[in-house]
KOLKOL-757981 format. One record per residue: residue number from 0; x, y, z of N, C-alpha, C, O in turn. Coordinates in steps of 0.1 Angstrom, whole numbers, plus 5000, padded with zeros to 4 digits. Each point is the difference from the previous one (the first is absolute). Example, Ala and Ser with C-alpha at 12.3 -4.5 7.8 and 13.67 -1.06 7.14 Angstrom:
2
{0, {5132, 4943, 5078}, {4991, 5012, 5000}, {5009, 5012, 5000}, {5010, 5000, 5007}},
{1, {4986, 5011, 4986}, {5009, 5011, 5000}, {4992, 5011, 5008}, {5005, 5011, 5001}},
***
This chain:
60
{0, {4683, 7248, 4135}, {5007, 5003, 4988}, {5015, 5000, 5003}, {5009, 4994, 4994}},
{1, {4993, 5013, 5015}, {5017, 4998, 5004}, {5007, 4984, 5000}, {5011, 4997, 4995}},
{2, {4980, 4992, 5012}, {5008, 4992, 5002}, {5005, 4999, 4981}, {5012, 4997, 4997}},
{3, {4979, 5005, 4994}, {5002, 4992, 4987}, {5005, 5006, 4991}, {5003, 4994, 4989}},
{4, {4999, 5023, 5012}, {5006, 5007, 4996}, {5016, 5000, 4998}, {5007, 5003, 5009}},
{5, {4997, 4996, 4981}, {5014, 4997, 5001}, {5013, 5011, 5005}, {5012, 4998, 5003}},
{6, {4980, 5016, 4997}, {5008, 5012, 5008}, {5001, 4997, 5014}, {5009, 5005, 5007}},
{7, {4982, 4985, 4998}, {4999, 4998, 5015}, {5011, 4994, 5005}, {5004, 5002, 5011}},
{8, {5001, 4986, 4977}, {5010, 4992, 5004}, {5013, 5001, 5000}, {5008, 4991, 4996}},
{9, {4993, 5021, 5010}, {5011, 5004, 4999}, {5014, 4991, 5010}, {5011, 4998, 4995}},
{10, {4983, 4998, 5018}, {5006, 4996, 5009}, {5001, 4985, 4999}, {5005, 4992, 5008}},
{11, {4989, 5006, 4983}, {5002, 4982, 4998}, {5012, 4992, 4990}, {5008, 5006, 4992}},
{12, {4992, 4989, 5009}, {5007, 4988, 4991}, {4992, 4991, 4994}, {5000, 4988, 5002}},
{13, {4991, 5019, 4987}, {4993, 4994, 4991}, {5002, 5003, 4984}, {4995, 5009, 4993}},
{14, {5014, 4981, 5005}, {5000, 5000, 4983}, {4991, 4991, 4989}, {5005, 4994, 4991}},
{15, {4979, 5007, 5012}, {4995, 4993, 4991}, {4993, 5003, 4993}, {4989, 5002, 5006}},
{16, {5009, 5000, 4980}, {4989, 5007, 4993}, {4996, 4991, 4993}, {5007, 4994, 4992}},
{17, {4979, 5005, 5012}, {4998, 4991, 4991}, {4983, 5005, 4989}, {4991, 4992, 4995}},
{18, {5009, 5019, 5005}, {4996, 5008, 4992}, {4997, 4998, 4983}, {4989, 5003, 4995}},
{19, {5023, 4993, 5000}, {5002, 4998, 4987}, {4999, 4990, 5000}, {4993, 4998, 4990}},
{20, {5009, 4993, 5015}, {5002, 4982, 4994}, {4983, 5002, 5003}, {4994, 5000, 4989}},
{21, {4996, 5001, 5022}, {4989, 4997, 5007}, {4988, 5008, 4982}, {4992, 4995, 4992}},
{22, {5013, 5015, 5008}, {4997, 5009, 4986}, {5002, 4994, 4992}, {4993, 5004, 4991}},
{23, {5013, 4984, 5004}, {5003, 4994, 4989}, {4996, 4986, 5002}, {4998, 4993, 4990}},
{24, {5002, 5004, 5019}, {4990, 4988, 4999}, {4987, 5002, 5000}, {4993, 4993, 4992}},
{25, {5001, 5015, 5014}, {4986, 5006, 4999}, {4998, 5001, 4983}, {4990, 4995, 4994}},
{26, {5017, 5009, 5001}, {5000, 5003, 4986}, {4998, 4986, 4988}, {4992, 4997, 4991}},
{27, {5020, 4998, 5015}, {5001, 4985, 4995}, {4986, 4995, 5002}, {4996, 4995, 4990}},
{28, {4996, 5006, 5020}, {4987, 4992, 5003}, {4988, 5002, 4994}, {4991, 4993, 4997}},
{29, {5013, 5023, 5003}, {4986, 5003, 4990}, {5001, 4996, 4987}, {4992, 4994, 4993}},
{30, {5020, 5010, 5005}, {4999, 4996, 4979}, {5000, 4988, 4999}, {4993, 4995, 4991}},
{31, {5015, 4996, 5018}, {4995, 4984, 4995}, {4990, 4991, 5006}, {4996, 4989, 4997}},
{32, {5002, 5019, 5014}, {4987, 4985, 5006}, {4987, 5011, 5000}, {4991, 4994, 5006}},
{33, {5005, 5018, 4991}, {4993, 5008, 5004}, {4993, 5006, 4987}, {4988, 5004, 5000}},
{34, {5021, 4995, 4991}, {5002, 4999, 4983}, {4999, 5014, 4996}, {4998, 5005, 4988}},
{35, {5005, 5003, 5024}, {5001, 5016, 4999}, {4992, 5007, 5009}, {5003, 5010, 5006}},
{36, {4984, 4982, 4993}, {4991, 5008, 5007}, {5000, 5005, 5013}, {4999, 4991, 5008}},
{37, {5001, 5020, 4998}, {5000, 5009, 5008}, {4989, 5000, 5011}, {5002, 5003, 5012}},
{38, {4984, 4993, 4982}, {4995, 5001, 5014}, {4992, 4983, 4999}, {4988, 4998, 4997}},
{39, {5020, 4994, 5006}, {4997, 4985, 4999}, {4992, 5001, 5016}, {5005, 5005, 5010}},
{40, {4984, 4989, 4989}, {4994, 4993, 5012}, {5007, 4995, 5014}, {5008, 4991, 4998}},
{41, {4992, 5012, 5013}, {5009, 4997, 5014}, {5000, 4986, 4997}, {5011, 4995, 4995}},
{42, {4978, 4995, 5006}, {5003, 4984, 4995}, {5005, 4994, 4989}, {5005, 4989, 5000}},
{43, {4991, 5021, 4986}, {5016, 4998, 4987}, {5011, 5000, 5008}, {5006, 4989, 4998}},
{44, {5000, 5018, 5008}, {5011, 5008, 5002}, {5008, 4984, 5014}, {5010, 4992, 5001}},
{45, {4982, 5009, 5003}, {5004, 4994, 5011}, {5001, 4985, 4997}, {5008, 4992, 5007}},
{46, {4982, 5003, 4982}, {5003, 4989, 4993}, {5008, 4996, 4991}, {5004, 4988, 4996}},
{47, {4997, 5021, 5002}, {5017, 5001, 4987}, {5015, 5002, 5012}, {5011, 4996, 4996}},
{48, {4987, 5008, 5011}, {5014, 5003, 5007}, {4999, 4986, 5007}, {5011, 4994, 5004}},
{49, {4976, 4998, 5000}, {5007, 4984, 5008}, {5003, 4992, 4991}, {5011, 4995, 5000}},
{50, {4977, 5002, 4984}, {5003, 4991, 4993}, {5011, 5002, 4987}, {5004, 4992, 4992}},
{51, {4998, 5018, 5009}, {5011, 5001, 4988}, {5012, 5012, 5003}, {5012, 4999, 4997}},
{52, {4984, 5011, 5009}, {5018, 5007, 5000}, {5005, 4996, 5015}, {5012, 5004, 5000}},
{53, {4986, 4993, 5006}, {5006, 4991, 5014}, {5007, 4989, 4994}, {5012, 4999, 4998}},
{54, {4978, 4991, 5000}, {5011, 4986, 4994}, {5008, 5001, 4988}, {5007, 4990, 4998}},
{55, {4995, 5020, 4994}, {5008, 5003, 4989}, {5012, 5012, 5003}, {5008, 5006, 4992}},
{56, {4988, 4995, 5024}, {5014, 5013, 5003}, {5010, 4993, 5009}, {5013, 5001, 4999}},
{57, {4980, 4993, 5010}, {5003, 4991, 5003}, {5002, 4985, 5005}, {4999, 4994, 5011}},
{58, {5003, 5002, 4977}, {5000, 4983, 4998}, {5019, 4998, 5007}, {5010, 5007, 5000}},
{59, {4987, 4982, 5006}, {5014, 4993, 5002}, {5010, 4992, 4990}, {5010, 4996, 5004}},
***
């Protein structure tokens, strides 16, 4: 728990949170590829994040 604990890091030179953006894409994914649903199937879930929110998050 310490290493991930953010009181612990006291001595470092880490400015990255990525907490909120990570929270908000999670969010993004349920409502639009997931269509809300909350306890979608491990193979829904995992089939929706290769065939459609992967190539639509990031396309070139």
């Amino acid at each position: 728990m310490q290493r991930w604990a953010r009181c612990y890091r006291a001595g470092l030179n880490i400015n990255v949170h990525t907490n909120n953006g990570l929270e908000r894409l999670h969010q993004s994914f349920k409502r639009s590829y997931l269509k809300g649903k909350t306890q979608a199937t491990l193979s829904r879930t995992v089939n929706s994040l290769i065939e459609q929110f992967f190539p639509d998050k990031y396309r070139r």
